[in-house]
Backbone bond lengths (Angstrom), bond angles and torsions (degrees), N, CA, C in turn:
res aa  C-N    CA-C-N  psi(-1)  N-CA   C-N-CA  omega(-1)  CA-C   N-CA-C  phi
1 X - - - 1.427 - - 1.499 112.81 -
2 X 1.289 119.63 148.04 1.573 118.96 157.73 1.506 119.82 -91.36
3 X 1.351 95.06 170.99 1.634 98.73 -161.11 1.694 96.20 -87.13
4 X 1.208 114.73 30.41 1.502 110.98 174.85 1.690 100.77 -100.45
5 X 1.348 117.07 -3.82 1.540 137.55 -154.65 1.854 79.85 -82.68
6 X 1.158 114.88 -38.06 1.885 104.24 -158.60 1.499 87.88 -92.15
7 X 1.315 137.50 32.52 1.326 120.71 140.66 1.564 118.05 -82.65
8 X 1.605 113.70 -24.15 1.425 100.50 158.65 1.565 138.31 -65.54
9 X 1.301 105.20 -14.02 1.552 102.96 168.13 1.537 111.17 -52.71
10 X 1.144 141.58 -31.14 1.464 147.99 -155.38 1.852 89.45 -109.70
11 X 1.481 112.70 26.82 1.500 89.34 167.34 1.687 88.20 -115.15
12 X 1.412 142.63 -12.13 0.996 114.52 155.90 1.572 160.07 -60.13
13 X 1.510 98.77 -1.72 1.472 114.64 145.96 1.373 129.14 -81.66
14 X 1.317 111.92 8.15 1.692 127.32 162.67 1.260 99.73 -76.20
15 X 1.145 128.76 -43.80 1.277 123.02 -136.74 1.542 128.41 112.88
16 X 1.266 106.51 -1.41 1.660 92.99 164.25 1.208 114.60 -110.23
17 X 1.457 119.08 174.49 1.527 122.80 177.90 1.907 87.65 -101.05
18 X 1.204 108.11 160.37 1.332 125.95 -171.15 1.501 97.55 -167.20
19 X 1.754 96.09 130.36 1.712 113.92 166.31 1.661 99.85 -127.59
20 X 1.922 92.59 112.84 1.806 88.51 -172.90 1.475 87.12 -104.44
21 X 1.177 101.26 174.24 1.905 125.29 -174.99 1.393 86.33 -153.39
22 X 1.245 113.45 119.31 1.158 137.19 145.42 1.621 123.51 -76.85
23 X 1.354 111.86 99.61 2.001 103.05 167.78 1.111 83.69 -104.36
24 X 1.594 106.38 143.03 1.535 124.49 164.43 1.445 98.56 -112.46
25 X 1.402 87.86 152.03 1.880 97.26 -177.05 1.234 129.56 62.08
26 X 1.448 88.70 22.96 1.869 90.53 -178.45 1.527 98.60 -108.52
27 X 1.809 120.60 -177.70 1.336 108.60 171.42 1.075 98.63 -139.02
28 X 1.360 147.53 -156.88 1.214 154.68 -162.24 1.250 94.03 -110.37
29 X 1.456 121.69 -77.32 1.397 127.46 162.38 1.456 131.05 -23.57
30 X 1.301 107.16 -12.40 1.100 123.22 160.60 1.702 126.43 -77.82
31 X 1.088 88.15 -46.87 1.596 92.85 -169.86 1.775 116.80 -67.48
32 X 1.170 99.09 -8.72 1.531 113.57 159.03 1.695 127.54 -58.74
33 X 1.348 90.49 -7.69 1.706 87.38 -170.95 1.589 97.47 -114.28
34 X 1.080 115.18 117.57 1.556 119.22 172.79 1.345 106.88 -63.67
35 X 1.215 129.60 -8.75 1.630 111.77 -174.76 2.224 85.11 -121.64
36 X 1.208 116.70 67.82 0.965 123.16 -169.32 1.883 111.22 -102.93
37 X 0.903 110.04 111.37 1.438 129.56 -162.21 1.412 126.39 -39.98
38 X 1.506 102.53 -43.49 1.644 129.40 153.24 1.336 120.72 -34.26
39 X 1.365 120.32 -82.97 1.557 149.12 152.34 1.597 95.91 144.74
40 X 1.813 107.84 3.18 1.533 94.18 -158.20 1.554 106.29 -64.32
41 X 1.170 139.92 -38.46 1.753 136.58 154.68 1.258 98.72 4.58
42 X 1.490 117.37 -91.23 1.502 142.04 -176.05 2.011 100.24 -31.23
43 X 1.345 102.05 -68.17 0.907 105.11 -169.73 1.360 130.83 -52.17
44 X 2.172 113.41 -36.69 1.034 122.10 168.74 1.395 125.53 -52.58
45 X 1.897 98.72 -39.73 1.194 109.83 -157.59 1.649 118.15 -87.01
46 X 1.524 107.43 10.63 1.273 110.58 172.14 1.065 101.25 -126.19
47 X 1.900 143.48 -19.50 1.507 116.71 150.03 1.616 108.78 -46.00
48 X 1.010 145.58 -31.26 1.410 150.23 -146.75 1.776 96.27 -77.05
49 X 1.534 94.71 -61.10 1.678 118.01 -179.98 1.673 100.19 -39.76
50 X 1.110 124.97 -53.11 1.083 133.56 -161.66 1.937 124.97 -83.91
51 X 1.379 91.89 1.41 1.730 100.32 -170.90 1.747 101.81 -85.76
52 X 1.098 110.72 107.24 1.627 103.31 172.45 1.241 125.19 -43.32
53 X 1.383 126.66 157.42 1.398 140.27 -170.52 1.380 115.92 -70.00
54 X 1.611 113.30 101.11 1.526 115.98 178.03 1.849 124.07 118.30
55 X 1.890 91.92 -8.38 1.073 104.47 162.23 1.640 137.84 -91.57
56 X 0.945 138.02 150.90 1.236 150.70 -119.17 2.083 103.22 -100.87
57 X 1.007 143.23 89.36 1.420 135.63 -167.65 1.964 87.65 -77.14
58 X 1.471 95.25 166.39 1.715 107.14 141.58 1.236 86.22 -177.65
59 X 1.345 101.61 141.76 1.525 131.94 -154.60 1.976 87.40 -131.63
60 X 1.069 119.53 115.34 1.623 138.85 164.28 1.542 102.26 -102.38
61 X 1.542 106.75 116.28 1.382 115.67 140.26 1.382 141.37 -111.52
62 X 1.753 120.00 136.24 1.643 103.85 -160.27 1.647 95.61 -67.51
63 X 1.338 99.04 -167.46 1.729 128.12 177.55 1.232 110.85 -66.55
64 X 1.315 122.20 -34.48 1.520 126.67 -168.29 1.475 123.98 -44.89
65 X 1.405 108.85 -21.00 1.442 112.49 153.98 1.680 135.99 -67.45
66 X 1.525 105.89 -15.01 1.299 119.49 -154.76 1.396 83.35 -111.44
67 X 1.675 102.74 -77.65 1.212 129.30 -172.03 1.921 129.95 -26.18
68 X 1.824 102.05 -54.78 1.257 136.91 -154.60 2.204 97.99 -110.71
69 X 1.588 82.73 -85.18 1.485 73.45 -162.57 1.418 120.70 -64.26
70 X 1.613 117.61 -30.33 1.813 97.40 173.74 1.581 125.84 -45.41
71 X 1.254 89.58 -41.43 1.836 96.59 177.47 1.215 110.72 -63.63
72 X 1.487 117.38 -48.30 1.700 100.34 -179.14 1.570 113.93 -64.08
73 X 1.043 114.84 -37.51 1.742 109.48 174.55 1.622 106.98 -75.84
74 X 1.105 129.14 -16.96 1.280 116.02 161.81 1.337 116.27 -55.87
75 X 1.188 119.52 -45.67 1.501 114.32 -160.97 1.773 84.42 -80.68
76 X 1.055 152.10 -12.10 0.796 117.26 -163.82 2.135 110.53 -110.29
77 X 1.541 82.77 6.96 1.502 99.05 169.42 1.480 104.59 -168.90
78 X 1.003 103.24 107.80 1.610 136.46 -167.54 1.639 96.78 -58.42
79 X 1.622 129.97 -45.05 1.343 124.42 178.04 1.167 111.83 -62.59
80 X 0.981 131.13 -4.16 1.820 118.86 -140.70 1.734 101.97 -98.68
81 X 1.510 108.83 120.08 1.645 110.91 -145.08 1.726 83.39 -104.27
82 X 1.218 107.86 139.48 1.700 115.16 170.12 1.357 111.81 -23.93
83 X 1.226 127.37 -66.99 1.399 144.86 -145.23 1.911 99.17 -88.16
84 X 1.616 118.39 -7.92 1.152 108.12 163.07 1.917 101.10 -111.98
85 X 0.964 103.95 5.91 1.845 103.94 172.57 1.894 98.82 -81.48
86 X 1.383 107.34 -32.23 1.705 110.58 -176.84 1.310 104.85 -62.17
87 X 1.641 112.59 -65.97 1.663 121.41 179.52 1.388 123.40 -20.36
């Protein structure tokens, strides 16, 4: 998650109930790998299991996918076009 994620804590004085989980340092792109180092996969994927029927998810991911790792694998292969860093 990014730390833009703890602006939902302040939606429960709206009126909603909200259960945030913060993973730091994780990426989205990450959570694709079942043997994923974090465990947050695991972890997402059984808060998920657990949301009753009809309630509302939103799932925030920071930039660090966009932001961080294309560039570092860019430099480390000069071809490597955005849209095959997503794939």
């Amino acid at each position: 998650g990014d730390s833009n994620l703890h602006a939902l804590l302040d939606a429960e004085g709206a009126g909603y109930t909200c259960l945030v989980h913060v993973f730091l340092a994780g990426s989205a792109m990450g959570l694709a790998r079942e043997d994923s180092h974090s465990g947050y996969r695991a972890a997402l994927l059984d808060d998920l299991r657990r949301v009753p029927r009809g309630d509302s998810v939103v799932l925030k991911f920071g930039q660090v996918d966009c932001d961080f790792v294309y560039y570092l694998k860019l430099v480390h292969d000069a071809s490597l076009t955005f849209e095959a860093h997503l794939a």
